[in-house]
KEDREN-532186 format. One record per atom (N, C-alpha, C): atom name; x negated, z negated, y. Coordinates in Angstrom, 1 decimal. Layout:
! KEDREN-532186
RODREN   atomo        x        z        y
RODREN      CA        X        Z        Y
...
END
This chain:
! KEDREN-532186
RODREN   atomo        x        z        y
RODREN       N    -45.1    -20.4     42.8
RODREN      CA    -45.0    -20.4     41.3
RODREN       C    -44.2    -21.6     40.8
RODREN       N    -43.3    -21.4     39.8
RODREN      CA    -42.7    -22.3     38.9
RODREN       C    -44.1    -23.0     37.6
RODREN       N    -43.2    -24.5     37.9
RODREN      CA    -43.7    -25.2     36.6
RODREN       C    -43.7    -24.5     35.2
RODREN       N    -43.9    -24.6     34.1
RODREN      CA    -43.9    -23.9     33.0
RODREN       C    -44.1    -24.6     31.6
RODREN       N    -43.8    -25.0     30.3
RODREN      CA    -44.6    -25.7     29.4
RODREN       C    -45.2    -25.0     28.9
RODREN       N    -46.8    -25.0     28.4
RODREN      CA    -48.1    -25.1     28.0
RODREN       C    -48.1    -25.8     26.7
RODREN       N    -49.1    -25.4     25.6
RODREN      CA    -49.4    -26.2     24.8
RODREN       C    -50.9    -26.6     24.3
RODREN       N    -51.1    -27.5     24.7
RODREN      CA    -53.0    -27.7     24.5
RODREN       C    -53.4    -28.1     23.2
RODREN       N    -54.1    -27.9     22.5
RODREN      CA    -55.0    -28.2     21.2
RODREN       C    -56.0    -28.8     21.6
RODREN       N    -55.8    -30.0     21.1
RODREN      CA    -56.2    -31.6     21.3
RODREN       C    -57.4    -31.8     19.6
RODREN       N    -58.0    -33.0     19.9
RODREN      CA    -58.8    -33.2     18.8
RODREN       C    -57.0    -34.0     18.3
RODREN       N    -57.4    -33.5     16.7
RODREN      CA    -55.9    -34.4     15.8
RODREN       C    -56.7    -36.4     15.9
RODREN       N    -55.5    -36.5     16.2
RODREN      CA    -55.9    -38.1     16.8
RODREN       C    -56.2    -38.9     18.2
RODREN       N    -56.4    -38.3     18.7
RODREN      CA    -56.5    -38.3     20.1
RODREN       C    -55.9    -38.0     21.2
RODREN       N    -54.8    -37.3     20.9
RODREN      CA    -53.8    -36.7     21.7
RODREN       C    -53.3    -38.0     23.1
RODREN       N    -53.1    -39.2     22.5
RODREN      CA    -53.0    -40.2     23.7
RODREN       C    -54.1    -40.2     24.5
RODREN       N    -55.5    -40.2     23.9
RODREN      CA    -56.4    -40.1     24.6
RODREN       C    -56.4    -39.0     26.1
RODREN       N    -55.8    -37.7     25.3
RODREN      CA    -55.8    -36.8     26.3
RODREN       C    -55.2    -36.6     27.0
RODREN       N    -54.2    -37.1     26.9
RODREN      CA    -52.7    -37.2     27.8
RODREN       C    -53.5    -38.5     29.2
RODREN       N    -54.2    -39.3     28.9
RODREN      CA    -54.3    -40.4     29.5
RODREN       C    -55.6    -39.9     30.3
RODREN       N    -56.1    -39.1     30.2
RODREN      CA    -57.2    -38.5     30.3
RODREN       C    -56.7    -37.3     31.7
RODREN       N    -56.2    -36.4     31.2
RODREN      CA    -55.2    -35.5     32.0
RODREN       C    -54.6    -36.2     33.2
RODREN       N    -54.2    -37.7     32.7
RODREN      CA    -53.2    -38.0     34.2
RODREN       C    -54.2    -38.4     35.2
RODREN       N    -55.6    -38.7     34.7
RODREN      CA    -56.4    -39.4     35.4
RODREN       C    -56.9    -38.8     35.7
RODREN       N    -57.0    -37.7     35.8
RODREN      CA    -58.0    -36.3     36.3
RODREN       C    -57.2    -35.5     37.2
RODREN       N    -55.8    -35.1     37.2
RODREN      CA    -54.9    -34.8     37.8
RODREN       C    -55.0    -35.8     39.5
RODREN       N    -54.7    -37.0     39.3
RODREN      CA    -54.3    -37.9     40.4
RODREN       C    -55.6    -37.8     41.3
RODREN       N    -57.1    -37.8     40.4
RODREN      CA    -58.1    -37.8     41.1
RODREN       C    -58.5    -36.7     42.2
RODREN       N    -58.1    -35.2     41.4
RODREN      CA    -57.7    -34.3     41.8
RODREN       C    -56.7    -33.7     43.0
RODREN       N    -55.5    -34.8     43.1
RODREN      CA    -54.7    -34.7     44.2
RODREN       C    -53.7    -33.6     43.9
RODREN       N    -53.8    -33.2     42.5
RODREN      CA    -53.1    -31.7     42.2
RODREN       C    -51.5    -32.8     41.7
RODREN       N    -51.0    -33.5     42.4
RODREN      CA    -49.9    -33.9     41.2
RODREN       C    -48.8    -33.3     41.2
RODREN       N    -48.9    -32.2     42.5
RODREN      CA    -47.8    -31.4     42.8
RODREN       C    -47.4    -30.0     41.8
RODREN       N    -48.4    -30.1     41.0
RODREN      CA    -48.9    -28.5     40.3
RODREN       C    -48.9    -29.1     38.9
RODREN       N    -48.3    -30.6     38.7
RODREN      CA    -47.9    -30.9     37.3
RODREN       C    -47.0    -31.5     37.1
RODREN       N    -46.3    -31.6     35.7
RODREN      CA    -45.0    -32.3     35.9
RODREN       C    -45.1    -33.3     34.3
RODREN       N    -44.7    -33.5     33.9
RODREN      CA    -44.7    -34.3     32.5
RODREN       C    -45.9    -33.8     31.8
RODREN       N    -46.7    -34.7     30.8
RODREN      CA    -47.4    -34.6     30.1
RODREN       C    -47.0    -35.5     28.3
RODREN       N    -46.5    -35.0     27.5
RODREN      CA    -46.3    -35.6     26.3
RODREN       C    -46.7    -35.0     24.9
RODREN       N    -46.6    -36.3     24.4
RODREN      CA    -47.9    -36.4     22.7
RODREN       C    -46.1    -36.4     22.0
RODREN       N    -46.0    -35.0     21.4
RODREN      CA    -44.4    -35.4     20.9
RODREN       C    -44.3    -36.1     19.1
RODREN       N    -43.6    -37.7     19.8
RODREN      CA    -43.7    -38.2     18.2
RODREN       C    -42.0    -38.8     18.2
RODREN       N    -42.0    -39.1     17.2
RODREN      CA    -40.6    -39.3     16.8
RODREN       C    -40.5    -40.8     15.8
RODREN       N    -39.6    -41.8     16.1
RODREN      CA    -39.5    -42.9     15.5
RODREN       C    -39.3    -42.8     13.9
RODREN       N    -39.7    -43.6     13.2
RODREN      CA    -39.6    -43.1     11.4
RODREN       C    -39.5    -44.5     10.9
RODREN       N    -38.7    -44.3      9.8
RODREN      CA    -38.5    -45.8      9.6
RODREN       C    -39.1    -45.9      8.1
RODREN       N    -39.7    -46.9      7.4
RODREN      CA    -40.5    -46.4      6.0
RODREN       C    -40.2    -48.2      5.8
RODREN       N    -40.0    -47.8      4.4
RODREN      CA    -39.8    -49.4      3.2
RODREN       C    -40.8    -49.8      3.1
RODREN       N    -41.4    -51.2      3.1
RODREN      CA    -43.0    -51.7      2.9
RODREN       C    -42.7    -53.2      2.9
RODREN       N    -43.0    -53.6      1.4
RODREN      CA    -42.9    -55.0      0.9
RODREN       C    -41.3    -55.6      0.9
RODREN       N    -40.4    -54.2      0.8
RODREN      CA    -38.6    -54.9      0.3
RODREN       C    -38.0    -55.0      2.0
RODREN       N    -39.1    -54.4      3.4
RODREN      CA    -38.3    -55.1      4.3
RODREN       C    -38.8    -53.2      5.2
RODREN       N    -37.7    -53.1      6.2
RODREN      CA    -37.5    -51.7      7.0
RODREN       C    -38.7    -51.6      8.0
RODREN       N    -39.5    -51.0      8.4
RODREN      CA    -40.7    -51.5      9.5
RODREN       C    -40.7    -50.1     10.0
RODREN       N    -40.6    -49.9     11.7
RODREN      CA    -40.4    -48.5     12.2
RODREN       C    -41.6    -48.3     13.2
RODREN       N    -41.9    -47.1     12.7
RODREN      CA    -43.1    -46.9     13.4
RODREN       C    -43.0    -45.2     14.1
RODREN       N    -43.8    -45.1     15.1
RODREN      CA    -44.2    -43.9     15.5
RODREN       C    -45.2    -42.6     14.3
RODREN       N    -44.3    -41.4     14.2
RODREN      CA    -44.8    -40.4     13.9
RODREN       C    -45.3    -39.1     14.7
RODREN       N    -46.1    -38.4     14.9
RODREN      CA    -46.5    -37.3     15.8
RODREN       C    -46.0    -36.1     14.9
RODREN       N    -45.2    -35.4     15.8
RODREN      CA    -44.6    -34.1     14.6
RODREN       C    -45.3    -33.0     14.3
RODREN       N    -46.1    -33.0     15.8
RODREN      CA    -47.2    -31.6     16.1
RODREN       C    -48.1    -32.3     16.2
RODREN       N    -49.0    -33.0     15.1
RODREN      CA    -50.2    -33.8     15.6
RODREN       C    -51.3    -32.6     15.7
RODREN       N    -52.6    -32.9     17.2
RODREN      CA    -53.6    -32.4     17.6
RODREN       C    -52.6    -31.0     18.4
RODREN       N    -51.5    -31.6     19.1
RODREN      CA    -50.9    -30.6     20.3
RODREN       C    -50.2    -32.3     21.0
RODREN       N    -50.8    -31.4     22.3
RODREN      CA    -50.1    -32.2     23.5
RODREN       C    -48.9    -31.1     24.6
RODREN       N    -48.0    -31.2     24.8
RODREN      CA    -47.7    -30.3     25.8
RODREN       C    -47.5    -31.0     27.5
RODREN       N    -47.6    -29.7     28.3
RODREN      CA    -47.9    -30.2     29.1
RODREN       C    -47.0    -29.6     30.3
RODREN       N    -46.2    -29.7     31.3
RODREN      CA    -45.7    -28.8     32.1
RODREN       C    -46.4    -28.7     33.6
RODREN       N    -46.8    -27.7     33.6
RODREN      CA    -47.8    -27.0     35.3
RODREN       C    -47.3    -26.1     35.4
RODREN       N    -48.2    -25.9     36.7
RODREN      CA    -48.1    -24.4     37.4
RODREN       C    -49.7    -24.0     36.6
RODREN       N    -49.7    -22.6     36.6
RODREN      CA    -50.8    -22.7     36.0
RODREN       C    -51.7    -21.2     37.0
RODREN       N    -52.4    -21.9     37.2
RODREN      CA    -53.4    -21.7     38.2
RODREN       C    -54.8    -21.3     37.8
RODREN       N    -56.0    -21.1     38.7
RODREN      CA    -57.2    -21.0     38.1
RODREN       C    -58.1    -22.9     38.3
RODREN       N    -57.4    -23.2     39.4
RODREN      CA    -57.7    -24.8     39.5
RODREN       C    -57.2    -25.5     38.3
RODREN       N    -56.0    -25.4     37.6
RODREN      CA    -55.0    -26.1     37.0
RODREN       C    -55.7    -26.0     35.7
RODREN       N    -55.8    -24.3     35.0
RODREN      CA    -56.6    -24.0     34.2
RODREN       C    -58.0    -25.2     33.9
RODREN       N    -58.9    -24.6     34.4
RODREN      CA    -60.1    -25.6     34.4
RODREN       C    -59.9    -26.9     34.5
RODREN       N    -58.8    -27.6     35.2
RODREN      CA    -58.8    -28.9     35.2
RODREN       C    -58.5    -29.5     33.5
RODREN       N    -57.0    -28.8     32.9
RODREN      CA    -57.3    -28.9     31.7
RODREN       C    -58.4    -28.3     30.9
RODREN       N    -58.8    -27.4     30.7
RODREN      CA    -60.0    -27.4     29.9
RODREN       C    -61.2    -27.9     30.0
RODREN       N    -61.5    -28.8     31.2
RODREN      CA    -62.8    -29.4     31.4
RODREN       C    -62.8    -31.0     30.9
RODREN       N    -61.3    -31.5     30.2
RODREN      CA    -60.8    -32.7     29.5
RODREN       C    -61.7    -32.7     28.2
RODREN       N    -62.2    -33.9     28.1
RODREN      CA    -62.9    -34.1     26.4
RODREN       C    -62.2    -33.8     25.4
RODREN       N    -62.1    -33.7     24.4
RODREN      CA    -61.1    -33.6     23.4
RODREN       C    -60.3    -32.1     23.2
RODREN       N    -60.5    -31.5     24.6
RODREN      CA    -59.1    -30.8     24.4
RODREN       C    -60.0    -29.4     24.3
RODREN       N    -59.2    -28.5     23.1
RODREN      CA    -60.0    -27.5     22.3
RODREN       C    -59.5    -26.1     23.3
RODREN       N    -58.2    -26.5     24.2
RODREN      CA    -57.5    -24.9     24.8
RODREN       C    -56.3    -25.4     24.9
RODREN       N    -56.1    -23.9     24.9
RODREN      CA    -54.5    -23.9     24.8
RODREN       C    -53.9    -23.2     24.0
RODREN       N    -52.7    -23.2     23.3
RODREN      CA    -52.6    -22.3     22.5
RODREN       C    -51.5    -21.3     23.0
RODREN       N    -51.7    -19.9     22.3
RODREN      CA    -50.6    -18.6     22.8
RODREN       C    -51.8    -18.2     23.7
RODREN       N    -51.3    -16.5     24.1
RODREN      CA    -52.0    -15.7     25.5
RODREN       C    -53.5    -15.6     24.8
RODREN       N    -54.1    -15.1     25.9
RODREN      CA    -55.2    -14.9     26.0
RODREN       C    -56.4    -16.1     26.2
RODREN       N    -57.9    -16.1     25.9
RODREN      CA    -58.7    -17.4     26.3
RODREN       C    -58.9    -17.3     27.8
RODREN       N    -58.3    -16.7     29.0
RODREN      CA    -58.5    -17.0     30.1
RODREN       C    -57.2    -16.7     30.6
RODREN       N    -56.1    -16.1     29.9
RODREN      CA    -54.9    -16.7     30.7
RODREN       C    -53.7    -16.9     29.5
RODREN       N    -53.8    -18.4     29.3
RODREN      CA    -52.4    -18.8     28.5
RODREN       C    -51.2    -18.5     28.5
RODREN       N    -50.2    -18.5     27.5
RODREN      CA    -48.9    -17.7     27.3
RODREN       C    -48.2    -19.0     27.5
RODREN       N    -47.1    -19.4     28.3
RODREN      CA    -46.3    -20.4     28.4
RODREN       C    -45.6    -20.7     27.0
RODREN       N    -45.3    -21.6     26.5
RODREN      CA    -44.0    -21.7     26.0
RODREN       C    -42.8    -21.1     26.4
RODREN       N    -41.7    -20.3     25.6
RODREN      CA    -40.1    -19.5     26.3
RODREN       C    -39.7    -21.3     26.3
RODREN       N    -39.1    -20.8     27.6
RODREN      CA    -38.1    -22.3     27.5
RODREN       C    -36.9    -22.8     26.4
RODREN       N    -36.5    -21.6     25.9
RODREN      CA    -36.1    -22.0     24.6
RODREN       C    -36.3    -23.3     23.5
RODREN       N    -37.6    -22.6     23.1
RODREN      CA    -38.7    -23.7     23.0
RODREN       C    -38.8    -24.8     23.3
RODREN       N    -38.7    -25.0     24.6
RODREN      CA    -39.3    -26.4     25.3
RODREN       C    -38.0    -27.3     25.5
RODREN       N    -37.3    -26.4     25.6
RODREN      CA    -36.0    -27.3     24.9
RODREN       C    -35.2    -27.9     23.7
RODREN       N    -35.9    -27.3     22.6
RODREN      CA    -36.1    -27.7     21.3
RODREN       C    -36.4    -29.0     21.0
RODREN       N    -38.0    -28.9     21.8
RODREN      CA    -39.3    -30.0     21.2
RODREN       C    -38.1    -31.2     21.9
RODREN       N    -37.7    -31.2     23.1
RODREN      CA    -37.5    -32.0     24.5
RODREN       C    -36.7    -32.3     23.9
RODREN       N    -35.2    -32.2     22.9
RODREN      CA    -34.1    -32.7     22.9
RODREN       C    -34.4    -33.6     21.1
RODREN       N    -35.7    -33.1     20.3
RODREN      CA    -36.1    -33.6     19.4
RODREN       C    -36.9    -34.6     19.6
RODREN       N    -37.4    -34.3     21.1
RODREN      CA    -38.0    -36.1     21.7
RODREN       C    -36.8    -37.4     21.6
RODREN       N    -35.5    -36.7     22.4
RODREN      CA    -34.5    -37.6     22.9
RODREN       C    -34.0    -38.4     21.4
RODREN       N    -33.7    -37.6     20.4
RODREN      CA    -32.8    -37.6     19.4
RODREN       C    -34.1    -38.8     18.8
RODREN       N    -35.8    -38.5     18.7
RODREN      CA    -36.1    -39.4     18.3
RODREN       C    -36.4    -40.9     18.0
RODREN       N    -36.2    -40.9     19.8
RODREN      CA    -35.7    -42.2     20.1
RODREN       C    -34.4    -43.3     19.8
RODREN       N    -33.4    -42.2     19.7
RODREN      CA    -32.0    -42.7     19.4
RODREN       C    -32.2    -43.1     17.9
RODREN       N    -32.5    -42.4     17.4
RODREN      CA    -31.9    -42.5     15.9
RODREN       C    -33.0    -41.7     15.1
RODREN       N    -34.0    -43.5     14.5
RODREN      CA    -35.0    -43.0     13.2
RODREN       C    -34.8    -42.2     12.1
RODREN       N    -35.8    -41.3     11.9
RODREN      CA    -35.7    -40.9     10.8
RODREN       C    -36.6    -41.2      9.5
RODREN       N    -36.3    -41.1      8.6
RODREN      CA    -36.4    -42.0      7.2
RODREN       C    -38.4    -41.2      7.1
RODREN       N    -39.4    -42.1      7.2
RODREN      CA    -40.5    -41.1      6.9
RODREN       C    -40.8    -40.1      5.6
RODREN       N    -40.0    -40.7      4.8
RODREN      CA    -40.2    -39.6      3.3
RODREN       C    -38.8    -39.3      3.2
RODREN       N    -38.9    -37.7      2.8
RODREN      CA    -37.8    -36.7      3.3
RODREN       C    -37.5    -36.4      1.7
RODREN       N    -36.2    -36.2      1.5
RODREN      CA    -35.9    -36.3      0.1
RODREN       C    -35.1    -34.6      0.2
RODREN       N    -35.0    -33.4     -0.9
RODREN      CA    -34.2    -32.5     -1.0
RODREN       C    -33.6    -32.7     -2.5
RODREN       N    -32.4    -32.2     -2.3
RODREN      CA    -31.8    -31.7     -3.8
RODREN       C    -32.7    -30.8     -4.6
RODREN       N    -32.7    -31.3     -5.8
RODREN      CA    -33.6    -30.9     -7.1
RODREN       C    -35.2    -31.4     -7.2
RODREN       N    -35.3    -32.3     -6.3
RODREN      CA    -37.1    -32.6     -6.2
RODREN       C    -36.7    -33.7     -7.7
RODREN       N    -37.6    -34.1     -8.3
RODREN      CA    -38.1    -34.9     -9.3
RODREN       C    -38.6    -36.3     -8.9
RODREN       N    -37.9    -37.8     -8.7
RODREN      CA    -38.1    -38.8     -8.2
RODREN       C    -38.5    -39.7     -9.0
RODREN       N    -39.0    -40.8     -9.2
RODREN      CA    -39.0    -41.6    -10.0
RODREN       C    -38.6    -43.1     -9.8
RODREN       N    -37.7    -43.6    -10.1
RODREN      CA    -37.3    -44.8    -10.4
RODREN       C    -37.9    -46.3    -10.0
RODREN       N    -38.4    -47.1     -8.5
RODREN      CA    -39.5    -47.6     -8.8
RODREN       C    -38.9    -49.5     -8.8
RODREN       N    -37.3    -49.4     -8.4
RODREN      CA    -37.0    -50.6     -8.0
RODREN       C    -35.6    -50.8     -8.7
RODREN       N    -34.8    -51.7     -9.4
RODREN      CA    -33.6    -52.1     -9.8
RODREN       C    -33.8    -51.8    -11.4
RODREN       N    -32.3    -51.8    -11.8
RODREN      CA    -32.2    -51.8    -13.8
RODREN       C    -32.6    -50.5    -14.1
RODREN       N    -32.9    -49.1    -13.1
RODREN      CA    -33.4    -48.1    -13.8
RODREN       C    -35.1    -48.1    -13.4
RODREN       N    -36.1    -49.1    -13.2
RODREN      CA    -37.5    -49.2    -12.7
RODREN       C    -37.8    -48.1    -13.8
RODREN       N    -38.9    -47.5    -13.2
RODREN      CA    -39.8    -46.3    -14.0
RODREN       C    -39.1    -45.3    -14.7
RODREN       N    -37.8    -45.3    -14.9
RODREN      CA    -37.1    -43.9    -15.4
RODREN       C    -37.8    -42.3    -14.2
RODREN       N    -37.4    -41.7    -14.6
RODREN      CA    -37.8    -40.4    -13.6
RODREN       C    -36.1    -39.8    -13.5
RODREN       N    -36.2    -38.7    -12.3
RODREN      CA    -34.3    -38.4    -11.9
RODREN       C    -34.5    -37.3    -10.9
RODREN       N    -33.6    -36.3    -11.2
RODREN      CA    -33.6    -35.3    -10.5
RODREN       C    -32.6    -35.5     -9.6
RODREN       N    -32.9    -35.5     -8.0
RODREN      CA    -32.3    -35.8     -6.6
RODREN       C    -31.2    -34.6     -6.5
RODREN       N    -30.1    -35.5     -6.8
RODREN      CA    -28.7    -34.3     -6.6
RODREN       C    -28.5    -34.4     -4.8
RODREN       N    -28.1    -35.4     -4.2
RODREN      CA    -27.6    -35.5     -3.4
RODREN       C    -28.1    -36.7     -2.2
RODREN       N    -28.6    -36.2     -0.8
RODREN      CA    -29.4    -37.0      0.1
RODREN       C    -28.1    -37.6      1.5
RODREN       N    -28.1    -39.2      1.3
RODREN      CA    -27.2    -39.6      2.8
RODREN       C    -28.6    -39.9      3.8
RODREN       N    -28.9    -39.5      4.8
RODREN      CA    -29.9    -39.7      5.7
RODREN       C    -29.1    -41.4      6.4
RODREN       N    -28.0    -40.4      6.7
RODREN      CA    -27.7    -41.4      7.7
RODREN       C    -27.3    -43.0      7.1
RODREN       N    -27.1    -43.3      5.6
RODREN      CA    -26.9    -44.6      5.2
RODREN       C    -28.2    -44.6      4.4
RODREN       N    -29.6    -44.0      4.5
RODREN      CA    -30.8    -43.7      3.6
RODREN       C    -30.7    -44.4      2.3
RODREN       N    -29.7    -43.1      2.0
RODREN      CA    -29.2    -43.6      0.3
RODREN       C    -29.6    -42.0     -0.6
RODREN       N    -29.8    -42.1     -2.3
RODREN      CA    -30.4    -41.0     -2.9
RODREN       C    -29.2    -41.2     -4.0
RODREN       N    -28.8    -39.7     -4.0
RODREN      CA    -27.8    -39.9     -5.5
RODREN       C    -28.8    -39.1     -6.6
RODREN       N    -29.4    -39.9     -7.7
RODREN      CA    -30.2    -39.6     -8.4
RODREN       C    -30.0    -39.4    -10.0
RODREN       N    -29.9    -37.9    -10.6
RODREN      CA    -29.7    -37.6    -12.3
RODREN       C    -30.7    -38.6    -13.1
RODREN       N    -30.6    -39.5    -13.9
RODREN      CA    -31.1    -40.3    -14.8
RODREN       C    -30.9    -39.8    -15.8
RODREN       N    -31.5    -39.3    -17.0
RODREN      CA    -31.4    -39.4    -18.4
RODREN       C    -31.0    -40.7    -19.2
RODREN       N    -29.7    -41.6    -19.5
RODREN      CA    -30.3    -42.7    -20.6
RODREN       C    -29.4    -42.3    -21.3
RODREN       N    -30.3    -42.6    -22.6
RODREN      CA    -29.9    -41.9    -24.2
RODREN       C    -29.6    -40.5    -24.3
RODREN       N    -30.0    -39.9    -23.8
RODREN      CA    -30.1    -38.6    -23.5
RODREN       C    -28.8    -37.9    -23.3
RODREN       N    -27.9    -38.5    -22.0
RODREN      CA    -27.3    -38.0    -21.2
RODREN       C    -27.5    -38.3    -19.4
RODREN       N    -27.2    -37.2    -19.1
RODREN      CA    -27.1    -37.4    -17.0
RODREN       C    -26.2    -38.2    -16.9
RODREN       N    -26.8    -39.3    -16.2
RODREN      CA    -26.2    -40.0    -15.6
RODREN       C    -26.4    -40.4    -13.7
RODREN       N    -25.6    -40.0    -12.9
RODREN      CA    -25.6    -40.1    -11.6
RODREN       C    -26.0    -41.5    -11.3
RODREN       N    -27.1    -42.2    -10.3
RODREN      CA    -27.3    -43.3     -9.8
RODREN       C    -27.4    -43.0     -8.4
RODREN       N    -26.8    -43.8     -7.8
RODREN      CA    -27.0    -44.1     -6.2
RODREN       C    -28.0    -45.1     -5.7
RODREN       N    -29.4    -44.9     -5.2
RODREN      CA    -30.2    -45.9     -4.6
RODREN       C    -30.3    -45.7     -3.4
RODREN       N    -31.2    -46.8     -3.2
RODREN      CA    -31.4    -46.7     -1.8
RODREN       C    -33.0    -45.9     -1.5
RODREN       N    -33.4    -45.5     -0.4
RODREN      CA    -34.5    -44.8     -0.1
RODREN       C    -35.6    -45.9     -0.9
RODREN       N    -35.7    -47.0     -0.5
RODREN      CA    -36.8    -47.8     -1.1
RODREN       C    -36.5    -47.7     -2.6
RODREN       N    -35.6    -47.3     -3.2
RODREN      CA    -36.0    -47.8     -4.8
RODREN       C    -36.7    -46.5     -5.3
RODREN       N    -37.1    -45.3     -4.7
RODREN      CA    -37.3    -44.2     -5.5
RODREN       C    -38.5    -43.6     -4.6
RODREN       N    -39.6    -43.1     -5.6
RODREN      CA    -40.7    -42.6     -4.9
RODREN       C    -41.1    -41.3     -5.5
RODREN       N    -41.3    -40.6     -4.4
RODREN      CA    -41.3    -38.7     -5.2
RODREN       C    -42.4    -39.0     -6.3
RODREN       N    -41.9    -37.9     -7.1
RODREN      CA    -42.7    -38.2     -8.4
RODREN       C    -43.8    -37.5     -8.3
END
């Protein structure tokens, strides 16, 4: 049998727990041959707090761990007999539906991309309603024309004297309204 990715439903919060859990039950086991990677998929995010950039880990699928095995009636049980962990998700309750590798190459290259290059934790679209919370426009409200991720800048419609006026901030000066 081929390896395969799997997706387990974890208690939400715990997911390191289970992963850490899994490898420790695995090695005990002697099965290491019948697994291959085990990951809690989170992604670096970078958020404004007190005027200065502070980057932190986000979980994108939180309370899913995935896991790649062969999947077996030993392998089975060994994951399901882990604390925390609710199943697996897809397939049947006695025989789980793999992940299409499609898929698993998705999640896998949105792991890679995470690491390289944060992304902004509050996600801005064209026409959302912002409000003003830092510089000469503080507390005005502005409809979000236009989002630069990559310089985390907001081109924002301002009303003053009752005409639009385009403003360029930065992610920290503007908080969804």
């Amino acid at each position: 049998m081929s390896m395969r990715w799997y997706v387990i439903h974890a208690y939400s919060g715990f997911e390191g727990q289970v992963k850490r859990s899994l490898e420790d039950r695995i090695k005990r086991a002697g099965l290491e041959d019948q697994f291959g990677m085990i990951l809690v998929p989170t992604e670096e995010v970078v958020e404004m707090r007190g005027g200065q950039q502070r980057k932190s880990e986000r979980k994108f699928f939180p309370g899913y761990v995935l896991i790649n095995m062969e999947m077996t009636d030993e392998t089975w049980h060994l994951v399901k007999s882990v604390p925390k962990v609710m199943g697996f998700i897809g397939g049947t309750g006695d025989r789980p539906a793999p992940v299409p590798d499609s898929q698993a190459q998705v999640i896998l290259q949105r792991l890679e991309e995470g690491g390289e290059k944060p992304r902004p934790k509050v996600l801005y679209e064209p026409g959302e309603v912002v409000r003003v919370v830092d510089g000469p426009f503080t507390d005005f409200n502005g409809v979000v024309e236009d989002v630069d991720y990559d310089k985390s800048r907001v081109k924002v419609s301002v009303l003053i004297f009752g005409r639009s006026t385009p403003v360029d901030l930065e992610f920290s000066q503007v908080e969804k309204g």
